[in-house]
N, C-alpha and C positions, 0 to 999 in steps of 0.2 A: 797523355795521348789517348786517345777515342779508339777502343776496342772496336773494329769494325761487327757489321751484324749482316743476318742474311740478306739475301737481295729481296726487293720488293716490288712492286709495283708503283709508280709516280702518284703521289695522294693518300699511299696506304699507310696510317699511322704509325708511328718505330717510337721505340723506350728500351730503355733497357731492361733485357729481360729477368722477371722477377722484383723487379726494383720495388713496385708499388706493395707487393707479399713484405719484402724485408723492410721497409717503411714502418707497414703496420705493425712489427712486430719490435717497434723500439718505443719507447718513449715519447714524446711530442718533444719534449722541452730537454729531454737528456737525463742524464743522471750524474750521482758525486758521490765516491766511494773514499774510504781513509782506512789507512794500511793499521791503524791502532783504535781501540776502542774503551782503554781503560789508563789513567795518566796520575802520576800524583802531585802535588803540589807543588811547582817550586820548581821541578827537575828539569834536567836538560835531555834533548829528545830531537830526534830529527821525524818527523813527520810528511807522508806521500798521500796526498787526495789527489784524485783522478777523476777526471771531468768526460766523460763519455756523449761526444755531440748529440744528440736526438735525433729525432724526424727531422726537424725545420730545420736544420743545418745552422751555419753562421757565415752570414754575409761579408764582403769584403769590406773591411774599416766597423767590422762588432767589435762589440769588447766586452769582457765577464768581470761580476767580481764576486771574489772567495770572501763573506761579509760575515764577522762575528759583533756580540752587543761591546758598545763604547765602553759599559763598565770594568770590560777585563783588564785585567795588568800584565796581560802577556805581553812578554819583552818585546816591543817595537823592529819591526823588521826593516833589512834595508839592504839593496840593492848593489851597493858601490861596491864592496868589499868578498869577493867570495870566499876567500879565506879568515875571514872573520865572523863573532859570534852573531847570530839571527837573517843568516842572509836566505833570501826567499829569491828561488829559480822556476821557472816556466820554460816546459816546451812541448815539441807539437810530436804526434807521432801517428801517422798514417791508420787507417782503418782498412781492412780489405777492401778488395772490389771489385765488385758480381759483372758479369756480363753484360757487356757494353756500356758502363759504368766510368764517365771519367774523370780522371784523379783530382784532387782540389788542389789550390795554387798557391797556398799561403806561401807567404817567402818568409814571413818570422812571427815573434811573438816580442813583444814589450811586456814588464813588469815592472809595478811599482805600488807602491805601499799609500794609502794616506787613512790619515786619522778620522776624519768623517767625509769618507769615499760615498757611501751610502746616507739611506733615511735610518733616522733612531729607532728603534732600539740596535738595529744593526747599522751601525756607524762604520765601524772600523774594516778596512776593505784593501786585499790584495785586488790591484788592478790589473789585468792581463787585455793588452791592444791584440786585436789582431791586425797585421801590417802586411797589406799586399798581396790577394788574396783572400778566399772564401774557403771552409773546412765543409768535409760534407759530413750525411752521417754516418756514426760510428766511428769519427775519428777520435782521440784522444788528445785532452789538455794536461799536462802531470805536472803538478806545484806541490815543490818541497816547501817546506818549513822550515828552516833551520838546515838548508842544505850541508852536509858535511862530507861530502866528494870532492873537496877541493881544504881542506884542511880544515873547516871552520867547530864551530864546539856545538852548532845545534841550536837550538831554542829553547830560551828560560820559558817553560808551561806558565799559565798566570799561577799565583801564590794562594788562592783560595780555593779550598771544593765547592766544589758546584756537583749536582745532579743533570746529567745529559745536556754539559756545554756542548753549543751551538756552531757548527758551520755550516751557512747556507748560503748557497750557488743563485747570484742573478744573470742572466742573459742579455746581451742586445742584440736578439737574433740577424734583425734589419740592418743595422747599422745606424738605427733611428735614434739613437740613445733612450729609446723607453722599454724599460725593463721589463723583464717576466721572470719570477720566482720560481727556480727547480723544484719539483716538489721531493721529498726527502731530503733532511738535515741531516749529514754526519752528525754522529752526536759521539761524544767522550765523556764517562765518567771520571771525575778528579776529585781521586779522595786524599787522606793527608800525609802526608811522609811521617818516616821514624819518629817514638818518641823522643822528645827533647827539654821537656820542663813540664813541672808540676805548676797546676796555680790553685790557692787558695780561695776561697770567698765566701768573705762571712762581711754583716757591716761592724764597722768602725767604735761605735758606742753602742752600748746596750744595758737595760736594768738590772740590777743584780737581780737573779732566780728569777728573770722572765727565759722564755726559751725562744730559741732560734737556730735556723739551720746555717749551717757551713760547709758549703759544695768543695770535693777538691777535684778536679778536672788532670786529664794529661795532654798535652800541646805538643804538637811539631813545631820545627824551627820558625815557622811563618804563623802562628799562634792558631794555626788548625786544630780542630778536639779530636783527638783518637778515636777510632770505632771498632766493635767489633772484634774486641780482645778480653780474654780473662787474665784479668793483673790484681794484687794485691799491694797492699800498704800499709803506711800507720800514719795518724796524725796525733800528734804529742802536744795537748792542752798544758802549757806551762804555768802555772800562778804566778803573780809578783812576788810570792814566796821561794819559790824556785820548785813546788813542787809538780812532779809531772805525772798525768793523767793519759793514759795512754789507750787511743783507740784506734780499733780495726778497721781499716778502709778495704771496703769490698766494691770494686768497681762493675758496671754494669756489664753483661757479657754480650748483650748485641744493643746496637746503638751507640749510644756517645759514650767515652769512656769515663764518666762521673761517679762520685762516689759521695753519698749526703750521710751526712751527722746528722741525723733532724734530731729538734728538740733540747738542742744544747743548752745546757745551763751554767751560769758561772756563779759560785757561791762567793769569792772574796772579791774585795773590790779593789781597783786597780787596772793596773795593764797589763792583760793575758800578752804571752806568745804562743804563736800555733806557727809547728815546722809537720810540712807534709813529707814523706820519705814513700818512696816507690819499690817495693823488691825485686830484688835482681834484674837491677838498670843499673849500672854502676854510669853511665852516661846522662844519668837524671840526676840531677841538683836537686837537693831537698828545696823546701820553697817555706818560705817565714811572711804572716802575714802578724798583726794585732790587732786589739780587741781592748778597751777600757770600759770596764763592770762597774756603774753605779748606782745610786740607789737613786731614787725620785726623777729619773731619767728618762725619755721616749728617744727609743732607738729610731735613725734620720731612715728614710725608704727612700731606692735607689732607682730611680727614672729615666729612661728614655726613651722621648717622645718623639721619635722621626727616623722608621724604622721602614726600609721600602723592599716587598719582594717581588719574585715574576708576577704577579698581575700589575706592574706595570714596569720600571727598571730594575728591579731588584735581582739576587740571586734564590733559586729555589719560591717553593709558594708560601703561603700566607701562612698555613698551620707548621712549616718546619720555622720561619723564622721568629713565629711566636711562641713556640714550644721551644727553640733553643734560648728566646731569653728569660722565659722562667728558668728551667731545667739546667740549661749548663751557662751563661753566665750568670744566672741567681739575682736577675732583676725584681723590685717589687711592682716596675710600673712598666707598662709599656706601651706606647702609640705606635700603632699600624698606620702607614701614609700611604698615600698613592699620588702619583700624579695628577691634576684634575681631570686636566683634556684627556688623560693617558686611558684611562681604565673604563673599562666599558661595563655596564648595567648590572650584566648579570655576574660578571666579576666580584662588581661591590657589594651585591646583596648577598652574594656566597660568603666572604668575607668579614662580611659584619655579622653574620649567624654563627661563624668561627669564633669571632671576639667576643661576642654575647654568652657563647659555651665556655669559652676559658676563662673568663673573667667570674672572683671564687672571691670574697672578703675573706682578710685576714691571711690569706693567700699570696693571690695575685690580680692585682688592676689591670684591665685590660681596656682601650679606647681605640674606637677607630677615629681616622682624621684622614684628611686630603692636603695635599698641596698645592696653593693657588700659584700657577707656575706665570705669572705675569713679566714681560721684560722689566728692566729695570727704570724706562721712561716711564711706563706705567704703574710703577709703584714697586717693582722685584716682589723675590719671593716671601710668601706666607705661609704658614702650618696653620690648619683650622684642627685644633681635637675639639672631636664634639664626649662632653661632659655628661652626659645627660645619658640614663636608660632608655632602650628604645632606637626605631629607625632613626637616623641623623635626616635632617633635610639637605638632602646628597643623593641622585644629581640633580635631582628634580624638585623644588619647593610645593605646598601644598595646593600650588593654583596649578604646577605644569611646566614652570619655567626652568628654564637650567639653572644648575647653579654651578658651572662650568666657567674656566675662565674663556674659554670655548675649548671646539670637540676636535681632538685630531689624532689621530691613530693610525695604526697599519694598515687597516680596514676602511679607513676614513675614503670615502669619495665625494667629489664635488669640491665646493667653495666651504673654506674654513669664515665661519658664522662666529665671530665674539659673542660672548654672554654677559659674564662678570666682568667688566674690564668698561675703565685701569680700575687700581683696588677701592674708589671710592664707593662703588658699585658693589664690592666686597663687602665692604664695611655696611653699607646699607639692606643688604642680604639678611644680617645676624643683627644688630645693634637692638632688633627689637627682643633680643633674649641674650645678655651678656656674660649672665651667672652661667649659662648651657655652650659657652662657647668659651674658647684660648685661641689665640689668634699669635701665633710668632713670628715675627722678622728673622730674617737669617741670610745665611752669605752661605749659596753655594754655585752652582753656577752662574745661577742670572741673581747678583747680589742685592739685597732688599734696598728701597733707597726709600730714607730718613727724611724725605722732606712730604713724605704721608705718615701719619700719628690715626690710630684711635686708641685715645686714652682706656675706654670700658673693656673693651676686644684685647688687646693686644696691651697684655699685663707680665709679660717675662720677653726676652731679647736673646738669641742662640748667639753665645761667648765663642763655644769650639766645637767642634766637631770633625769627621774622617777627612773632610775638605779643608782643613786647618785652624788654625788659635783667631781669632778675633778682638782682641784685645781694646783696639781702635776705633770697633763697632761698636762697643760698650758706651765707651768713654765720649763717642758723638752723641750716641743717643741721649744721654744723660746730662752733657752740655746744651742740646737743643730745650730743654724741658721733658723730655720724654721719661713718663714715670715706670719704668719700667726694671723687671727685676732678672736674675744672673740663669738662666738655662745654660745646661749644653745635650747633645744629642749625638749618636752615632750619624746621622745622616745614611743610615747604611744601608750600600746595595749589594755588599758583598758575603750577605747569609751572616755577619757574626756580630749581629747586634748587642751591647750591653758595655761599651768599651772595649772592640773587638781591634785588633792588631791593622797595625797600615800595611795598606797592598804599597806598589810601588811606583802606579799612575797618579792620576790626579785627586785621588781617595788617598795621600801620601801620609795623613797624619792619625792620629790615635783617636776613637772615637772617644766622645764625652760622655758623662755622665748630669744628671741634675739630681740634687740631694734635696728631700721635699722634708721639712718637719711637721708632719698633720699630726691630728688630735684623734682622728680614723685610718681605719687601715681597709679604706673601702671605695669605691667612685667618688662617693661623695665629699668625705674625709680629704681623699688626697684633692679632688677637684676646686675645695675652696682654699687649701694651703697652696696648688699653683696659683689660682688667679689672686692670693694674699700678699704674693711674692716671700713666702717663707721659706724661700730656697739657697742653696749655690752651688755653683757648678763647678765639675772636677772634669782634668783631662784623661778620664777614664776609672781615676781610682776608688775605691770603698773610703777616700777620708771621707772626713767632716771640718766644718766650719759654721761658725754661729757670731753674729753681730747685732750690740745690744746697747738700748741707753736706757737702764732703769726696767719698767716695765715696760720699753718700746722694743718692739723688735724688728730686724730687718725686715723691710718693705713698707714699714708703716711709715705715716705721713703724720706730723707731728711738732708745737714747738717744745725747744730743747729749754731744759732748764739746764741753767750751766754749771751749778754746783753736781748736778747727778753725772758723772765720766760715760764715755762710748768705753763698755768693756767686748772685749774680744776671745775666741775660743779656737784655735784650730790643734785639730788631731792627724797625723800622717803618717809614714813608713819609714821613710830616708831620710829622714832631718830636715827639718824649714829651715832653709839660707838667706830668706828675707818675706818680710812682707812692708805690702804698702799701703796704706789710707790714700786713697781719691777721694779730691770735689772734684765729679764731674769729670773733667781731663785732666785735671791737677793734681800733681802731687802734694800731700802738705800733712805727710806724717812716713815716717818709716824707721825700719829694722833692720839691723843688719848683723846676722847671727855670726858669720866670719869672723866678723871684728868686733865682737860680744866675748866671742870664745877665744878668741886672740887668732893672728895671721901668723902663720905659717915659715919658718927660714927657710926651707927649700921649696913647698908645694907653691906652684900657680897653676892657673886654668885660663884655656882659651877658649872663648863662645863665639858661636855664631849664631843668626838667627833673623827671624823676619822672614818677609813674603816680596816677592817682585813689582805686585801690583794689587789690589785689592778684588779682582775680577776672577774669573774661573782658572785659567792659567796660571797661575800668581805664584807656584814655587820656583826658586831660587834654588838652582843646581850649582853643587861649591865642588868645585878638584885644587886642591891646594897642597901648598907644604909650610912645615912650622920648623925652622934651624933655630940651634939653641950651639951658641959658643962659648966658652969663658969659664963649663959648666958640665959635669958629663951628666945625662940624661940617665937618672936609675932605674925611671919606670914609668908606664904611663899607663891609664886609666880612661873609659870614655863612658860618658853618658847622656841618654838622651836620644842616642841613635836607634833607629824606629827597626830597621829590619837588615836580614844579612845584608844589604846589598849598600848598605851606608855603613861606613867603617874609616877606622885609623888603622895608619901600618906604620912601620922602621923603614925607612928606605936607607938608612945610614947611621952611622955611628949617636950624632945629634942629629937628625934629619928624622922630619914622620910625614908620612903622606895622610891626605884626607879626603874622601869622596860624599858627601852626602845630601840632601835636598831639604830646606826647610820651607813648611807652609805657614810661618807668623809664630810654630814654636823654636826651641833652642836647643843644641848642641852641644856638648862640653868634652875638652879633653883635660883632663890633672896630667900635669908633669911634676916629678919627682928629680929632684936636682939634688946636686952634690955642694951648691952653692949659690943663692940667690946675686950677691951684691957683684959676683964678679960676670956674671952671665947675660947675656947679650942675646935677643931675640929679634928674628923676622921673620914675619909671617906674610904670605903671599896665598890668595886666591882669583880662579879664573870663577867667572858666575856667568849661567847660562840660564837658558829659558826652556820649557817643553817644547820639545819636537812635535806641534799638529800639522806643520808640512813639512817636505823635504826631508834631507838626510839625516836620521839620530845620529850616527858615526860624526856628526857638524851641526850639534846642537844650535838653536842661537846662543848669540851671545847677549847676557844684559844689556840693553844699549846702553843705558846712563850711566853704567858701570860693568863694563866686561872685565877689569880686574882691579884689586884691591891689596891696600898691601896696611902692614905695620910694621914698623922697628922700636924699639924699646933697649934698654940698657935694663938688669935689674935694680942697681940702684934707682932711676926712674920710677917705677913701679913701687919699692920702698914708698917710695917721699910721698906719691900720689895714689896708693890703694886699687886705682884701676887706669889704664890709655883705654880710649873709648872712638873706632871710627866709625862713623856716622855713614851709610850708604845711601844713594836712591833711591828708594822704596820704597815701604811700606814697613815700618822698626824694624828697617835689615841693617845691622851690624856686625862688626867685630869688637870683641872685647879680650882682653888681658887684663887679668886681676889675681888678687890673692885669695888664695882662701886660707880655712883655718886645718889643722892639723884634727882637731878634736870632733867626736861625734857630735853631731846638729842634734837640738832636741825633737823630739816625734811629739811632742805638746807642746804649744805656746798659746801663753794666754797674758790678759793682761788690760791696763785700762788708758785712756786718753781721756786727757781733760780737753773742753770744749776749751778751754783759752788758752792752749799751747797751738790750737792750730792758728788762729789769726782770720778766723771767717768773717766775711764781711756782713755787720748787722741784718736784720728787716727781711731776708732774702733765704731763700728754703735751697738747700744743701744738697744734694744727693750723698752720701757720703760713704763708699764701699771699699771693702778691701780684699787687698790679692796679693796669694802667698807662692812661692815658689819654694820648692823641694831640692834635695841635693841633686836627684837622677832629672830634675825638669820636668817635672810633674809643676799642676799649677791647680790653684783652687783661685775662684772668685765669690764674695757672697752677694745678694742682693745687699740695697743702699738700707742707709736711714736716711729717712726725706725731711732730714730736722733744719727750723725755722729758727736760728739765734738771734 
């Protein structure tokens, strides 16, 4: 209602008075306040930002959105439910009002949630309508997070620190739908929860009496590194002797909480253990890694090349994420990426003067690279590392040109101008300097597609990485003719490059690692052992693996004499459960440690695993349960499961619940029985899709398969060694198999005759192999590209 105002004269101007003074003295655009400023990883919290209108008011039929970057793993919020976990509330609440000032009319507010509400990097986006009605200023918007007024548990925070995450406020003042950016971001630090495990990191082989360091780190439950604590410890160098060396760990007292052995040496040869122990944490597990000392040996260096920070989607900037993967995951190699379009000029020449400083032979490798973010009709994604000392030609070649796949950013206005595009254009860019370039395919969100090749460029192929196992991408590439050798890479935007733990979004799986054998320990050195392909790739761990016919080594191209054997080498932690020789997509040699070492009378294991679809979405979300009759269930065991939030439970006597998501890797539960032959299994899961619209509380469901089942008898399982069903997807299965009672070995090695596999004459082989570990760990190595 309309405050009346003095009397005036017919024609004489009326406002209310004062109006235009309080105007001035707000905002234009408004403001966004948050009731917390400091968060830690992982935790549950209820959170209040308050959106304070501006000057310009908002119009009848505006609408705001509360927008953070796509990258986070903050628990998905959802609307339905207010007494349940993540629900996000909006409402309105009046502003004063001055003298002859009248009231706004809103009648409600709408909220809802979507997963690219906004532009990227701020994707992810509370929606709030307004409905009926116009706000004036100085009224207030208030949106909880994790509302818990109504019984609900709050909001899982995302699971990684970040330095000053992001929530930023856009406007449709008009009702136009085009936006205006609040200026001030809430911002929250999130740093790491309670210690929770020690990790080791040293590499896998090394010469005897050469030296090298062995980082021991302390993690929170979400594999965050501790900060900013004085802790002590010991890490106990054991011989194959059994005898133990025992040293002082002094962890660092601000910054990461790491603690380095430099200079370590091992005098006998063998396989060391090293157990790291923490003081007075009795909630900290010691942590066991090893180490085989040999003589005539070149210790493998540990690479990953696709590593992204804030200067384009990453978390934190360019010198923390490159300093954490020397420093505390104990990288030897590392590539700095950026988006192409993403990153702007002065960004990248800042960046590369960073990588030029840290980059130290004998050290640590350091290369900057870009990623050609092309869609998938156009060729999908590339990694360029540029090899070579010196400015890269990035963005600009030496005539002027872009070398952009084109330019599009926050800042970006106008018409988007292609440049490099599709990747032939790519290709044609560098081809006139092969040896100064690595060009990789990879599957992450816009999946590379294999019907573009350049053979000179593009000399290694991304196996796995934070976006999942690739298994499938190998095995095309290798069947088309593609001479290409075994990478893996963090893909990481979440600050913890070097096989850094999975968040619990679309980043779901364990970063990779690639194991490079050089003859140098410098740009150079490593630059010609990747484009050699004398590598392979691990889902995250310090092994090794080595594949070999004679003097040929993996990657080389070669004919095979067939009296000289393919001999084999892998090194690991938990025991290799199997490996396999591929041609190409074929299988056509394998091992099987289980039933080497003998199976089991009471233990079995149930796997799951596989991806949905081969595309950015592609995890497979499982709720299932595994009944066991006939049989009492003595104990159960899991592994493989990536973070707290994937897990087995007891829901009953023989009954176990199971919740967990795979992106193309695998899942394992051991059961422990009181009787194999009399016991009787069924296993049942529901499989679901990522929530990027609508309600997470009603995930999708797999269409080709929204539920799956197995039954089995244990006699069954006796006669047959494993029931195996086949899902639609992408290797998404279940399996029930035996395993063996007895420790797997942590070496296998070993030879294959070229005439046990049965290759078809005249015709050149790609021939690689891929080991799986007890916990589902996975190594791949590059091929031999032998001619029988």
């Amino acid at each position: 209602m309309t405050v009346p105002q003095s009397p005036s004269l017919p024609g004489t101007p009326r406002a209310p008075a004062g109006y235009v003074d309080y105007l001035d003295s707000l905002p234009f655009l408004g403001r966004l306040t948050c009731n917390k400023g400091d968060l830690k990883a992982g935790e549950w919290t209820e959170l209040v930002l308050v959106y304070e209108v501006g000057a310009v008011g908002l119009a009848d039929g505006a609408w705001l959105k509360l927008a953070f970057k796509f990258y986070s793993d903050w628990a998905l919020f959802q609307t339905s439910d207010p007494s349940a976990a993540n629900f996000v509330s909006a409402e309105y609440h009046a502003g004063p009002l001055g003298p002859g000032q009248t009231p706004s009319n809103v009648q409600a507010l709408k909220v809802r949630f979507d997963q690219k509400g906004h532009e990227r990097p701020f994707q992810k986006a509370v929606i709030v309508d307004v409905v009926d009605g116009y706000l004036n200023p100085g009224d207030r918007i208030v949106i909880r997070l994790g509302d818990r007024r109504q019984g609900g548990a709050g909001t899982r925070v995302q699971t990684f620190v970040e330095k000053a995450f992001r929530f930023r406020m856009f406007i449709d003042p008009l009702g136009s739908s085009k936006f205006a950016e609040v200026p001030g971001d809430c911002t929250i630090d999130i740093g790491p929860g309670d210690a929770s495990a020690l990790k080791v990191i040293a590499p896998r082989l090394v010469a005897l009496s050469d030296s090298f360091n062995v980082l021991v780190r302390v993690d929170d439950v979400w594999g965050n590194t501790d900060r900013d604590r004085e802790r002590r410890g010991r890490l106990d160098l054991i011989s194959p002797n059994g005898v133990v060396i025992a040293k002082p760990l002094i962890f660092e007292k601000t910054g990461w909480s790491v603690a380095t052995i430099a200079n370590t040496k091992l005098e006998e040869t063998g396989e060391w253990r090293l157990e790291a122990h923490l003081d007075n944490a009795p909630g900290v597990p010691a942590c066991i890694a090893y180490i085989t000392a040999e003589e005539g040996v070149s210790r493998p260096l540990y690479a990953d090349l696709h590593v992204h920070s804030d200067d384009t989607v990453g978390t934190n900037d360019a010198t923390y994420n490159l300093t954490y993967g020397r420093d505390v995951a104990g990288l030897d190699i590392v590539g700095y990426t950026v988006n192409d379009f993403n990153i702007t000029e002065e960004n990248w020449n800042k960046a590369v003067d960073i990588i030029h400083d840290l980059n130290q032979d004998n050290r640590f490798v350091c290369y900057p690279g870009t990623e050609w973010c092309g869609n998938s009709a156009a060729g999908g994604d590339r990694n360029i590392v540029f090899l070579r000392d010196g400015k890269p030609r990035f963005p600009f070649d030496r005539d002027g040109q872009s070398m952009r796949s084109f330019e599009w950013n926050e800042n970006t206005k106008g018409t988007i101008r292609p440049s490099l595009w599709p990747v032939d254009r790519l290709y044609q860019a560098y081809e006139d300097d092969p040896e100064g370039h690595l060009l990789i395919p990879h599957v992450g969100g816009r999946r590379c597609n294999l019907a573009w090749s350049h053979p000179e460029l593009e000399r290694l192929i991304e196996i796995t990485s934070a976006w999942g196992q690739f298994h499938w991408l190998y095995t095309d590439a290798l069947s088309r003719g593609h001479r290409v050798g075994a990478s893996a890479a963090s893909d990481e935007h979440q600050g913890r490059c070097g096989g850094g733990a999975p968040a619990t979004g679309t980043f779901g799986s364990r970063g990779g690692l690639t194991g490079v054998l050089a003859d140098s320990f410098d740009r150079e050195g490593a630059g010609r052992a990747l484009r050699a392909k004398r590598t392979f790739a691990t889902t995250g761990e310090r092994n090794f693996a080595r594949l070999a016919s004679g003097a040929n080594l993996m990657g080389e191209v070669f004919n095979a004499d067939p009296s000289v054997p393919i001999s084999y080498r892998l090194l690991g932690s938990s025991g290799w459960e199997e490996a396999v020789l591929f041609d190409g997509d074929k299988p056509v040699w394998r091992r099987d440690l289980h039933k080497e070492n003998g199976f089991s009378d009471r233990r079995v294991r149930v796997r799951i695993g596989g991806a949905r679809i081969k595309d950015r979405y592609r995890a497979a979300y499982w709720n299932g349960e595994i009944s066991v009759i006939g049989a009492a269930l003595l104990d159960v065991q899991s592994f493989g499961f990536d973070h707290p939030e994937q897990t087995a439970w007891r829901k009953g006597l023989g009954t176990l619940g199971f919740a967990s998501a795979t992106h193309g890797d695998t899942d394992a539960i051991e059961l422990t029985l009181s009787d194999l032959k009399q016991a009787q299994f069924a296993i049942s899961a529901e499989l679901f899709g990522y929530t990027k619209v609508g309600d997470p509380l009603q995930p999708p469901p797999h269409i080709h398969a929204p539920k799956v089942s197995l039954s089995a008898t244990g006699k069954q399982l006796i006669e047959e060694r494993e029931i195996l069903v086949e899902i639609p997807g992408v290797e998404l299965r279940i399996i029930l198999e035996r395993v063996s009672d007895t420790a797997l070995p942590r070496e296998l090695c070993g030879e294959i005759s070229f005439g046990e596999l049965a290759l078809a004459p005249g015709r050149e082989h790609p021939l690689f192999l891929t080991a799986r570990e007890r916990d589902q760990s996975r190594v791949w190595t590059s091929p031999l590209f032998a001619t029988v």
